[in-house]
Backbone as a chain_set.jsonl record, in Angstrom:
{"seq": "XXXXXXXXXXXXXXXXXXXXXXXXXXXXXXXXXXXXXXXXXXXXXXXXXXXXXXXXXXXXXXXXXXXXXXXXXXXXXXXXXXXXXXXXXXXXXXXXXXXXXXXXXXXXXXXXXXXXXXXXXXXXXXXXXXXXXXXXXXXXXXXXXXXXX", "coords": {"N": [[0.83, -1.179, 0.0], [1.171, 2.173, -0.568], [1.673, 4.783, 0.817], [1.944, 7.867, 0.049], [1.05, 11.028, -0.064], [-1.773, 12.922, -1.097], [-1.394, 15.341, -3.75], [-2.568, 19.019, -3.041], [-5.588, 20.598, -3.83], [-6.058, 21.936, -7.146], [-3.574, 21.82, -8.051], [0.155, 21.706, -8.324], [1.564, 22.981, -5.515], [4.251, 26.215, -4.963], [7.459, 25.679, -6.276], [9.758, 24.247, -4.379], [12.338, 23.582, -4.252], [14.769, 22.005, -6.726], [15.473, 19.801, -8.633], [17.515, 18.336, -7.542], [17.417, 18.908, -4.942], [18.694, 21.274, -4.288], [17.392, 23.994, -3.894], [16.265, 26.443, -4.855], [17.803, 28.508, -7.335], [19.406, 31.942, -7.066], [20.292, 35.55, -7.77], [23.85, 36.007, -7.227], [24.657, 38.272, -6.256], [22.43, 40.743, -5.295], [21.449, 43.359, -7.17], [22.204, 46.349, -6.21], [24.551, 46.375, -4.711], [27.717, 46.751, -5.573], [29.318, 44.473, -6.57], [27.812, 43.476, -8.674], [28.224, 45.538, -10.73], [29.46, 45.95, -13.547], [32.175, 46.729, -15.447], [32.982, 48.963, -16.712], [30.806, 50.627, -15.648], [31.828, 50.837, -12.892], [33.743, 52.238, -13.932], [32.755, 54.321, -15.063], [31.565, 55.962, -13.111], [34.114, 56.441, -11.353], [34.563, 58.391, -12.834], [32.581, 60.164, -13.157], [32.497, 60.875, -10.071], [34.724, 62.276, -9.998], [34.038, 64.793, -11.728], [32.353, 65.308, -9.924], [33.709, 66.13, -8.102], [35.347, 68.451, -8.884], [33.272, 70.765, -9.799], [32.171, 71.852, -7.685], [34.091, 73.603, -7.235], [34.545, 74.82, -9.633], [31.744, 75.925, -10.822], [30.354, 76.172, -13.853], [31.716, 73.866, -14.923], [28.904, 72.213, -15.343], [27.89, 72.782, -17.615], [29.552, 71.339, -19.56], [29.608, 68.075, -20.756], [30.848, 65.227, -19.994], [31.567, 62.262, -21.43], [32.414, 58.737, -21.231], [34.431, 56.473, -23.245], [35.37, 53.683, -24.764], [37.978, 53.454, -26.227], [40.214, 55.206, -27.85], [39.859, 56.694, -31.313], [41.374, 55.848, -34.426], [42.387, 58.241, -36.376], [42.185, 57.466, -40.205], [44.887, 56.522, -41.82], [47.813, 55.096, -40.407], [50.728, 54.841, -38.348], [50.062, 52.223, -35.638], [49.402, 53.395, -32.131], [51.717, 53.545, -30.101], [52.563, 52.37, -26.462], [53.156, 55.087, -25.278], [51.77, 57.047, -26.865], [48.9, 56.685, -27.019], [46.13, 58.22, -26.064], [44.582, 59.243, -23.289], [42.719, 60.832, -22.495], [40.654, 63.615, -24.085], [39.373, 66.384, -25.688], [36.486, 68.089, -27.026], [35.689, 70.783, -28.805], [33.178, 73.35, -27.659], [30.482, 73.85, -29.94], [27.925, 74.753, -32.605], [25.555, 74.702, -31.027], [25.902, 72.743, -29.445], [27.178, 71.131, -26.198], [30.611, 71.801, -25.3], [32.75, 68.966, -24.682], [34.299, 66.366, -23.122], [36.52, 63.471, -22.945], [36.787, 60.696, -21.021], [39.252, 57.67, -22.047], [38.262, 54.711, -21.078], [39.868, 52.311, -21.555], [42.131, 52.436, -22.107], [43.37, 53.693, -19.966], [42.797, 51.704, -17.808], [44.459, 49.854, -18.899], [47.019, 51.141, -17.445], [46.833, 51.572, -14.442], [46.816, 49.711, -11.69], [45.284, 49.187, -9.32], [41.975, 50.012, -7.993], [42.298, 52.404, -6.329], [44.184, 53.559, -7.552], [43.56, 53.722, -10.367], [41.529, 55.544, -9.553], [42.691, 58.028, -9.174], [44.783, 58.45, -11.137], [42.368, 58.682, -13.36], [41.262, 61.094, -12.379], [43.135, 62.409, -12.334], [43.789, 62.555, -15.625], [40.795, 64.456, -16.392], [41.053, 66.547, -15.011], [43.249, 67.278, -16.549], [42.126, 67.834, -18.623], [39.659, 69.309, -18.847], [41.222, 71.58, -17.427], [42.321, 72.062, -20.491], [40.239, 72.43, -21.639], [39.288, 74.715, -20.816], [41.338, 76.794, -21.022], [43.128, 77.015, -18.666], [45.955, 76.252, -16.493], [46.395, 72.845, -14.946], [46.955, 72.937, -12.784], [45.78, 75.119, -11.604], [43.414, 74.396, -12.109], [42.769, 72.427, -9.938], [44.364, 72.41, -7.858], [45.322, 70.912, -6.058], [46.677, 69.043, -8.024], [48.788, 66.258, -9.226], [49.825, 65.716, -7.124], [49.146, 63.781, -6.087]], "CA": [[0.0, 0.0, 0.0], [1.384, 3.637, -0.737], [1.409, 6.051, 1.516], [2.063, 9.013, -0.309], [0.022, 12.153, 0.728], [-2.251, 13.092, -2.611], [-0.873, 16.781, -3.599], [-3.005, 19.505, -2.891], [-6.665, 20.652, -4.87], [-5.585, 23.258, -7.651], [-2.474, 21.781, -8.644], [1.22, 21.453, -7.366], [2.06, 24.589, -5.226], [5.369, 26.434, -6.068], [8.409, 24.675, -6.624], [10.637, 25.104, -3.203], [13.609, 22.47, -4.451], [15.071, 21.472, -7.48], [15.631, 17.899, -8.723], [18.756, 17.548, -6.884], [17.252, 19.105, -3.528], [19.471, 22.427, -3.491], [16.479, 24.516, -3.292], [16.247, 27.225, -6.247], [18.865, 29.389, -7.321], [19.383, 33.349, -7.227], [21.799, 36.184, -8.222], [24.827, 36.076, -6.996], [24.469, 39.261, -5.531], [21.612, 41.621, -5.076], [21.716, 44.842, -7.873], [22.657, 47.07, -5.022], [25.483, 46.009, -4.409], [28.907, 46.673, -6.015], [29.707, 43.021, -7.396], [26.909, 43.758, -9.462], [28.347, 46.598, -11.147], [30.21, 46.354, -14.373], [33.588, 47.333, -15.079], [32.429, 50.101, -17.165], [29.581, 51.478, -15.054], [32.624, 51.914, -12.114], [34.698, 53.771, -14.219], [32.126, 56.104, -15.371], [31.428, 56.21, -11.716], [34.991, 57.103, -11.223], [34.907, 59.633, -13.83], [31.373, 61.088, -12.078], [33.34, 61.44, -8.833], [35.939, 63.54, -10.601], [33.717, 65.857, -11.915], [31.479, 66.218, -9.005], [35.146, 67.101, -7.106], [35.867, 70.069, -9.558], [32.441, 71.231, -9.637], [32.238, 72.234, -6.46], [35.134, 75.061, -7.336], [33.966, 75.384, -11.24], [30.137, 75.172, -11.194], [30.608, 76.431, -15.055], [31.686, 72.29, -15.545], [27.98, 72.176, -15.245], [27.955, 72.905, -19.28], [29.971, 70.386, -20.175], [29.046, 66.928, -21.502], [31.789, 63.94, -19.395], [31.606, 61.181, -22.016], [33.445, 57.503, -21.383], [34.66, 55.713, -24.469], [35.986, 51.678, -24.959], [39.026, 53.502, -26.76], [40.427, 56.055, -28.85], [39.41, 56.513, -32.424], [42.48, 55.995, -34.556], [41.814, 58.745, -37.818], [43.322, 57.642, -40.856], [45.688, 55.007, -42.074], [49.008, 55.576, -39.846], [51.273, 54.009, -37.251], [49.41, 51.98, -34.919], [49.508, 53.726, -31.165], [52.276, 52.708, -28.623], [51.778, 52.695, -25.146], [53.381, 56.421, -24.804], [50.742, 57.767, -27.481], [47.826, 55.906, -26.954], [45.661, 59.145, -25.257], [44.075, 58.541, -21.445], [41.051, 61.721, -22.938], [40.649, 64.476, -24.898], [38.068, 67.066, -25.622], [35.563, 68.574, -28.54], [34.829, 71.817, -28.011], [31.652, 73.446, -27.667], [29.883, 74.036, -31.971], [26.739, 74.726, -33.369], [24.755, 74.213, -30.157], [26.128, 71.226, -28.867], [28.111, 71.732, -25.75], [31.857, 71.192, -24.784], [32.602, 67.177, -23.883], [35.466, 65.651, -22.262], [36.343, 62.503, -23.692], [38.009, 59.49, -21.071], [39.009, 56.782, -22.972], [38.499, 53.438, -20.081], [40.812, 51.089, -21.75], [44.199, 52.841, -21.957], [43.46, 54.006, -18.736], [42.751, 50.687, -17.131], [45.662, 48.94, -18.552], [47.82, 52.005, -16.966], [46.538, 51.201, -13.354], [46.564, 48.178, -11.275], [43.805, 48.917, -8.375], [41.04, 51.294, -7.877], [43.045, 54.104, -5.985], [45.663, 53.835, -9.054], [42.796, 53.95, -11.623], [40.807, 56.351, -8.983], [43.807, 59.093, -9.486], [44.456, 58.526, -13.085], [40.919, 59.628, -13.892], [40.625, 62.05, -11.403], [44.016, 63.356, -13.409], [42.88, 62.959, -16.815], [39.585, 64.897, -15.93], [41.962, 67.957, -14.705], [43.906, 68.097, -17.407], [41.494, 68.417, -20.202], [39.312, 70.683, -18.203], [42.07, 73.04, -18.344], [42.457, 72.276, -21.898], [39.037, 73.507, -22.153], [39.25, 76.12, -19.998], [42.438, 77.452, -21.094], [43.932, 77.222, -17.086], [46.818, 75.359, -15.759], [45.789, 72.067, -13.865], [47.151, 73.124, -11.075], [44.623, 75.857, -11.086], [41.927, 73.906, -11.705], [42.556, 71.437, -9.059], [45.448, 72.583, -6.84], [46.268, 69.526, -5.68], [46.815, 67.942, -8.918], [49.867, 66.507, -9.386], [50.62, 65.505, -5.33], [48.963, 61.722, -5.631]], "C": [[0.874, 1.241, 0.0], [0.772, 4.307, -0.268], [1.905, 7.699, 0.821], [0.945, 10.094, -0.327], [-0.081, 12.676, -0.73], [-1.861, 14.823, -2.946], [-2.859, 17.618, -3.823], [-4.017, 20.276, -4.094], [-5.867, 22.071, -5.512], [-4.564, 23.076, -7.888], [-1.441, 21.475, -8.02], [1.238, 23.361, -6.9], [3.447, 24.804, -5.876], [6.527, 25.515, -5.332], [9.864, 25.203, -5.226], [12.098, 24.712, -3.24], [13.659, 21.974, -6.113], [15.396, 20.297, -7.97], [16.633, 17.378, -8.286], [18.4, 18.156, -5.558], [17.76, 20.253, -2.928], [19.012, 23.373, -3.311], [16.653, 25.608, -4.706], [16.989, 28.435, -6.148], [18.683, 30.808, -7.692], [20.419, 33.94, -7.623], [22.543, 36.097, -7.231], [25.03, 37.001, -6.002], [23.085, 39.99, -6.408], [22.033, 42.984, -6.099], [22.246, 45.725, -7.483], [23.941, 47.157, -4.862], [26.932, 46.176, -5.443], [29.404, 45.745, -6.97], [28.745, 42.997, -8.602], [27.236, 44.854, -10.867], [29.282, 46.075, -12.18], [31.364, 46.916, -14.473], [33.655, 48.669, -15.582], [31.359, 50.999, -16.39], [30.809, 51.674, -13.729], [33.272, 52.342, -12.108], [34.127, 54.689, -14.36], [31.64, 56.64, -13.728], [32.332, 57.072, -11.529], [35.045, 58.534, -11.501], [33.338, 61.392, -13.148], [31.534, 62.086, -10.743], [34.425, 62.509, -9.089], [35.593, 64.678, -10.56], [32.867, 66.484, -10.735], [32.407, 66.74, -8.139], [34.932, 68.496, -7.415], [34.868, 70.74, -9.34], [31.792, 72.108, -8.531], [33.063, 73.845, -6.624], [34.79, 75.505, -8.726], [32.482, 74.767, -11.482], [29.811, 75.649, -12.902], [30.842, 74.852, -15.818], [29.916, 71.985, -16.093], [27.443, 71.896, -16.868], [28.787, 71.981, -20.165], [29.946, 68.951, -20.068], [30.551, 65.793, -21.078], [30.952, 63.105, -20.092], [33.014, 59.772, -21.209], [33.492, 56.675, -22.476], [35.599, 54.81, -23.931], [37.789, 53.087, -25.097], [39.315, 54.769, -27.641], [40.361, 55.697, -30.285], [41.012, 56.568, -33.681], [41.75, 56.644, -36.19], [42.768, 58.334, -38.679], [44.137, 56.807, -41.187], [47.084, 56.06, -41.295], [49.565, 54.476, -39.208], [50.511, 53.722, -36.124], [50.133, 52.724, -33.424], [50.577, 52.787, -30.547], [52.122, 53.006, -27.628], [51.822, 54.338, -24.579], [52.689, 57.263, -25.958], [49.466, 57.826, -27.49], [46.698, 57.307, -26.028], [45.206, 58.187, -24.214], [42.793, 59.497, -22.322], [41.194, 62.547, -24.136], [39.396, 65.176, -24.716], [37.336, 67.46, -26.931], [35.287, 69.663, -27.706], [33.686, 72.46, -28.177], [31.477, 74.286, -29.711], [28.606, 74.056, -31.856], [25.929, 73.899, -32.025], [25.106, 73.593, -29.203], [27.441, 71.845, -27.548], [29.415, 70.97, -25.622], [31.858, 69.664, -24.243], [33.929, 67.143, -23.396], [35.438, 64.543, -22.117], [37.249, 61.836, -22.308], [37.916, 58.539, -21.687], [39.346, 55.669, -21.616], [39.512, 52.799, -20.462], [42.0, 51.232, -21.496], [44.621, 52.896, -20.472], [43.201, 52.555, -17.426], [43.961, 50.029, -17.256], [46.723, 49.534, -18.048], [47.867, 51.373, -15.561], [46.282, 49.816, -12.928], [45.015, 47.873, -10.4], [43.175, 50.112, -8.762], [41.461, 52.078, -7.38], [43.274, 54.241, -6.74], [44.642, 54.484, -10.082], [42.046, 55.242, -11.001], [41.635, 58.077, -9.639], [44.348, 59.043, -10.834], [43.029, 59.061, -13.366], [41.092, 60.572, -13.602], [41.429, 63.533, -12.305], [44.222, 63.454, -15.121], [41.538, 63.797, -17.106], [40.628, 66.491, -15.737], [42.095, 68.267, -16.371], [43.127, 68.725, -18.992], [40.115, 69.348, -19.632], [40.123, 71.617, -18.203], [41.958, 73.584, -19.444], [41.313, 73.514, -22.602], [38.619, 74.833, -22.213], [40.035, 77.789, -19.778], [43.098, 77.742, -19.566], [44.895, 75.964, -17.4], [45.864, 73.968, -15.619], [45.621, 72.097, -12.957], [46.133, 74.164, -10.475], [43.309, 75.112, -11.078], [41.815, 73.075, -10.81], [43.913, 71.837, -8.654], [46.118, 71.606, -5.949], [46.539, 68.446, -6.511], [48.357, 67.871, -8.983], [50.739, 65.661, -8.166], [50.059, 63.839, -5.47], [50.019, 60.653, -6.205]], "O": [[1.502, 1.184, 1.057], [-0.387, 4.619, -0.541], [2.186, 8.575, 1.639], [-0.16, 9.712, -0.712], [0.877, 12.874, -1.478], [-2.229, 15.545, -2.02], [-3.866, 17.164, -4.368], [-3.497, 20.575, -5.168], [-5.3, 22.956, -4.871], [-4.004, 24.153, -8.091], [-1.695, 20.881, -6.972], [1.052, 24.411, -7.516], [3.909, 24.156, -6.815], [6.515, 24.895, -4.269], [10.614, 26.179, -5.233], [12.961, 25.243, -2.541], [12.622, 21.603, -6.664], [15.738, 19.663, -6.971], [16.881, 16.183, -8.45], [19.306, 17.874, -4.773], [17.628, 20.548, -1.74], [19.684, 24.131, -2.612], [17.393, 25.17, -5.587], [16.932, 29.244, -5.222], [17.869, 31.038, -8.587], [21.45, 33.317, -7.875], [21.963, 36.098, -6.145], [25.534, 36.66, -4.933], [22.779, 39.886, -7.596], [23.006, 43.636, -5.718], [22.997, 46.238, -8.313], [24.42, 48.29, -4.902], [26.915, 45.247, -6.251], [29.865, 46.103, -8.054], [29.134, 42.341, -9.569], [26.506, 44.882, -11.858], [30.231, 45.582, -11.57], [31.685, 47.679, -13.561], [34.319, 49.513, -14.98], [31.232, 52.173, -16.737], [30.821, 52.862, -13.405], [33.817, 52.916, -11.166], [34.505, 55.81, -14.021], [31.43, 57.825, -13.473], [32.043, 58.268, -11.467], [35.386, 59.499, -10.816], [33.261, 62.602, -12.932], [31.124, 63.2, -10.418], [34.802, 63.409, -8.337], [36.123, 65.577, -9.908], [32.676, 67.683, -10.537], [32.111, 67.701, -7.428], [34.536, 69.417, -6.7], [35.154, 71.645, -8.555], [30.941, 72.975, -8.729], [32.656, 74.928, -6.203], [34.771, 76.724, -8.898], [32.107, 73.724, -12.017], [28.651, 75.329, -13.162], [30.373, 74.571, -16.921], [29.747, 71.544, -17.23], [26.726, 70.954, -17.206], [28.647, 71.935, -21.387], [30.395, 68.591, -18.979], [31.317, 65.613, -22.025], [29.781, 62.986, -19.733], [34.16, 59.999, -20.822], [32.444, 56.065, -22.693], [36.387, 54.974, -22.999], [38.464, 53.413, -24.121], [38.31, 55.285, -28.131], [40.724, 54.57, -30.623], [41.674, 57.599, -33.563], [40.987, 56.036, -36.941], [43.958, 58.538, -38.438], [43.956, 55.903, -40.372], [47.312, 57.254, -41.493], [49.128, 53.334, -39.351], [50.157, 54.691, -35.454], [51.364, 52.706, -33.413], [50.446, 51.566, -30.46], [51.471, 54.043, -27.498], [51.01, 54.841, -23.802], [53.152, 58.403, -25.985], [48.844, 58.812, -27.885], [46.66, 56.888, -24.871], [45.307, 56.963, -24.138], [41.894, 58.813, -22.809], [41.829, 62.152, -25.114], [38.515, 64.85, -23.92], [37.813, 66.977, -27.958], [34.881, 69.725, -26.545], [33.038, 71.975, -29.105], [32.243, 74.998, -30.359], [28.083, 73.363, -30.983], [25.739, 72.683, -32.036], [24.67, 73.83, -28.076], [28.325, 72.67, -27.78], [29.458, 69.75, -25.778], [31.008, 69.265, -23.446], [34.566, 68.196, -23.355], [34.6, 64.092, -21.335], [38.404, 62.259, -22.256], [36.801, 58.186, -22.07], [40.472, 55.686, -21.118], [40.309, 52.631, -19.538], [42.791, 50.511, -20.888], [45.615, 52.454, -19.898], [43.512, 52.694, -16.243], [44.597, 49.62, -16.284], [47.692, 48.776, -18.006], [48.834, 50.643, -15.341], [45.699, 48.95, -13.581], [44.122, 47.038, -10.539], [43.564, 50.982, -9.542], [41.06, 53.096, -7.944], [42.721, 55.218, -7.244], [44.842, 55.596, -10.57], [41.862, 56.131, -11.833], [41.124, 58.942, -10.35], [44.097, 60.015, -11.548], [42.985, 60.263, -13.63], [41.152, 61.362, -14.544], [41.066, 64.647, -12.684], [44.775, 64.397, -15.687], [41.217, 63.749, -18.293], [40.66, 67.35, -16.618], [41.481, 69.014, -17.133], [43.387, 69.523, -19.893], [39.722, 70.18, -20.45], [39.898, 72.583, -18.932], [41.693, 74.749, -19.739], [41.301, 74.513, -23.322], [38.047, 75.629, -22.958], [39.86, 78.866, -19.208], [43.596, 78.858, -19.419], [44.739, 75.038, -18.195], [44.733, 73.959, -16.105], [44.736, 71.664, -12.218], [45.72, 74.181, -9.315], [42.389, 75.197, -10.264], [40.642, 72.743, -10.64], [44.732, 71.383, -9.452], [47.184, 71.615, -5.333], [46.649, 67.273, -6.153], [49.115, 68.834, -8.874], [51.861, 65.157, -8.225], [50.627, 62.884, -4.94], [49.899, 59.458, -5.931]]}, "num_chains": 1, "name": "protein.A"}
């Protein structure tokens, strides 16, 4: 005789275990959370933190357009980039409406740095220097402690 208990009117309820018993699987981590984050979404992070530094002393940044790009665009048939040409940014300046940008390029700049301080301060000093550019200032004026990390 079988004793098995007849499942419940209306069907099976939901499913609390998988066919090997390890119970049903989730992310890894929670969205929230850091580990979650892309390697690209915490450079432009990085690059966010930069500008909301300067901003603070040049609320005029305000007008300009912080892009992150894979890479630099190579124009042109030429000599491929070596590591001491390869740009870290650049800028476009403001035309026909559109305002001023400030280009980092992630890749160069990642394989420069080892950790997140390293890469933290590389941005922070790519971000200076082409704000100047823009701005026609020093670096050192636009961020007075550029230069010391």
């Amino acid at each position: 005789m079988d004793n098995a208990v007849p499942p419940p009117a209306g069907g099976p309820g939901p499913r609390r275990r998988d066919r090997h018993g390890r119970g049903i699987r989730g992310p890894i981590a929670p969205p929230q959370v850091p580990l979650a984050a892309s390697r690209a979404e915490v450079f432009a992070d990085l690059v966010q933190d930069s500008v909301e530094r300067l901003e603070r002393r040049w609320p005029q940044l305000a007008d300009i357009d912080f892009l992150v790009l894979e890479v630099p665009r190579l124009d042109g048939p030429g000599e491929p980039w070596n590591d001491e040409a390869v740009p870290l940014g650049g800028t476009i300046p403001a035309r026909e409406g559109r305002p001023a940008r400030v280009v980092v390029y992630r890749r160069p700049v990642e394989i420069r740095t080892k950790g997140r301080d390293e890469r933290a301060a590389l941005v922070h000093e790519v971000v200076v220097e082409q704000v100047a550019e823009l701005l026609g200032l020093t670096p050192e004026t636009v961020d007075p402690r550029y230069g010391e990390d």
